[in-house]
C-alpha atoms as one frame of an Amber mdcrd trajectory, in Angstrom:
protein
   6.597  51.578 -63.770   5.425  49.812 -66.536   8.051  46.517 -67.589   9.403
  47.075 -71.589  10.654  44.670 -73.571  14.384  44.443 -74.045  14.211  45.513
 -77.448  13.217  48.928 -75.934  15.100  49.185 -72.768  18.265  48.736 -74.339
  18.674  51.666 -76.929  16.610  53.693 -74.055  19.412  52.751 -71.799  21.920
  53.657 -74.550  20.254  56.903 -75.079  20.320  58.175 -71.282  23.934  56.890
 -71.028  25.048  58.932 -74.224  22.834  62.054 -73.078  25.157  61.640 -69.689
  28.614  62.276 -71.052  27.479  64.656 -73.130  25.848  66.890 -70.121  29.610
  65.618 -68.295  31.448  67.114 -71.345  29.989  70.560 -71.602  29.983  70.745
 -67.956  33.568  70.418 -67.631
């Protein structure tokens, strides 16, 4: 894994969280 800078890792960490309770609301 290659480190990013926090300027990256933050909206990518945004992104996956977002993409999660999406997936969570259609599956329910």
């Amino acid at each position: 894994m290659v480190p990013c800078p926090a300027a990256l890792d933050l909206p990518h960490a945004l992104i996956e969280w977002a993409t999660m309770l999406i997936v969570t609301r259609e599956g329910d």
